[in-house]
C-alpha positions as YAML, in Angstrom:
chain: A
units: angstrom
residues:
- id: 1
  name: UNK
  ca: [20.30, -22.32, 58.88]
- id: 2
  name: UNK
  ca: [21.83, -19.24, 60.73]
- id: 3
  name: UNK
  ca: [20.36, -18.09, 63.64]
- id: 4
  name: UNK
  ca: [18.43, -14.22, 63.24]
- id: 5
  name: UNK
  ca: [17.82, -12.03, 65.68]
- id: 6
  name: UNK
  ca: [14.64, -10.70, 66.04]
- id: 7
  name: UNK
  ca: [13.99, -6.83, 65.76]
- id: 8
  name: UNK
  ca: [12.29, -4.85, 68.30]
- id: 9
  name: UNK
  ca: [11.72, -1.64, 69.68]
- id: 10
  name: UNK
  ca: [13.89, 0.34, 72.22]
- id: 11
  name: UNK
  ca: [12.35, 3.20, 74.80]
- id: 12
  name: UNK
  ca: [14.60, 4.99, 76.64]
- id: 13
  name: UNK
  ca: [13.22, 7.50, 79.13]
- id: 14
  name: UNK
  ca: [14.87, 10.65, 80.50]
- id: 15
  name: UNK
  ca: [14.32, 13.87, 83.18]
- id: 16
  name: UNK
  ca: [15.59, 17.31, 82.03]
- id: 17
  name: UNK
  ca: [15.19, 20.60, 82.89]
- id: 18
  name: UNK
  ca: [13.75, 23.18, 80.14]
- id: 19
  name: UNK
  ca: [16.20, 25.92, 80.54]
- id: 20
  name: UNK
  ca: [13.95, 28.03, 78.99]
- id: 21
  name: UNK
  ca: [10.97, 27.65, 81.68]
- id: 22
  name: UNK
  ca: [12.75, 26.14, 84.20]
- id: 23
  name: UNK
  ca: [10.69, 23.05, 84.42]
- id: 24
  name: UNK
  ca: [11.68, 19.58, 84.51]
- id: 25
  name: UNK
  ca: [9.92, 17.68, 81.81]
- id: 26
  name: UNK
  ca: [10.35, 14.22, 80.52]
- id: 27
  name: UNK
  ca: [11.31, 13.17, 77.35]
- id: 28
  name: UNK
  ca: [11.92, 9.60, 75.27]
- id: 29
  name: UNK
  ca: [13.89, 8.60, 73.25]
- id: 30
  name: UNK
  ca: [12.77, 5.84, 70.47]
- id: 31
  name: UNK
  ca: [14.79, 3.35, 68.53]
- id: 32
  name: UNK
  ca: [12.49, 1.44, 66.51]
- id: 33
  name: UNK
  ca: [14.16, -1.26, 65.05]
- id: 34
  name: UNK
  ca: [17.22, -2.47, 66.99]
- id: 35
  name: UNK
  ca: [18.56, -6.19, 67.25]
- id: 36
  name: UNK
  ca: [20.28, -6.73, 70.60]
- id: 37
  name: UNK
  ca: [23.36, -9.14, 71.12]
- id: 38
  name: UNK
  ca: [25.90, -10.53, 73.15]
- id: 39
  name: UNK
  ca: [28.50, -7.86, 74.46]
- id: 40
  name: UNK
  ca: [31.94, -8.04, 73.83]
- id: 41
  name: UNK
  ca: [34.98, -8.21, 75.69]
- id: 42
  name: UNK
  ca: [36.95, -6.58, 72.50]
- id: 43
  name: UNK
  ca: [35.98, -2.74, 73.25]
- id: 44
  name: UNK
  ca: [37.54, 0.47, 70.76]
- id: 45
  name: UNK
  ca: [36.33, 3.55, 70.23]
- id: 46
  name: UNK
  ca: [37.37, 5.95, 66.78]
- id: 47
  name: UNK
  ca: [38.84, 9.00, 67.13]
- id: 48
  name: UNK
  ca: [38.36, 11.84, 65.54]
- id: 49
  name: UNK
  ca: [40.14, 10.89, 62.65]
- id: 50
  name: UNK
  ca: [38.32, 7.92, 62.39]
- id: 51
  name: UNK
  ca: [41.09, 5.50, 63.62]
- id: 52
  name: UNK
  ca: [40.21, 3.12, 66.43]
- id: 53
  name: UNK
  ca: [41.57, 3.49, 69.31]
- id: 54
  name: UNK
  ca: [41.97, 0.49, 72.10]
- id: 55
  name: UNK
  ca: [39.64, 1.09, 75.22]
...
């Protein structure tokens, strides 16, 4: 039997400043239904063509 990874919800906070008022408000930012996992030493990135490119 393979091994799932449970689902859960990701909060990310931040600070930024309205430009519009000038005040600093905060704001989140919600991902609610990631599965987290080992990182990997094998990093690339795409271009904007879409190829990958090594990191």
């Amino acid at each position: 039997m393979k091994d799932q990874k449970p689902y859960m919800a990701l909060i990310a906070e931040f600070t930024a400043v309205n430009p519009a008022t000038g005040v600093e408000e905060d704001g989140y930012l919600i991902f609610p239904k990631v599965a987290l996992g080992e990182i990997s030493n094998d990093i690339s990135t795409k271009d904007a063509d879409g190829e990958n490119v090594a990191a």
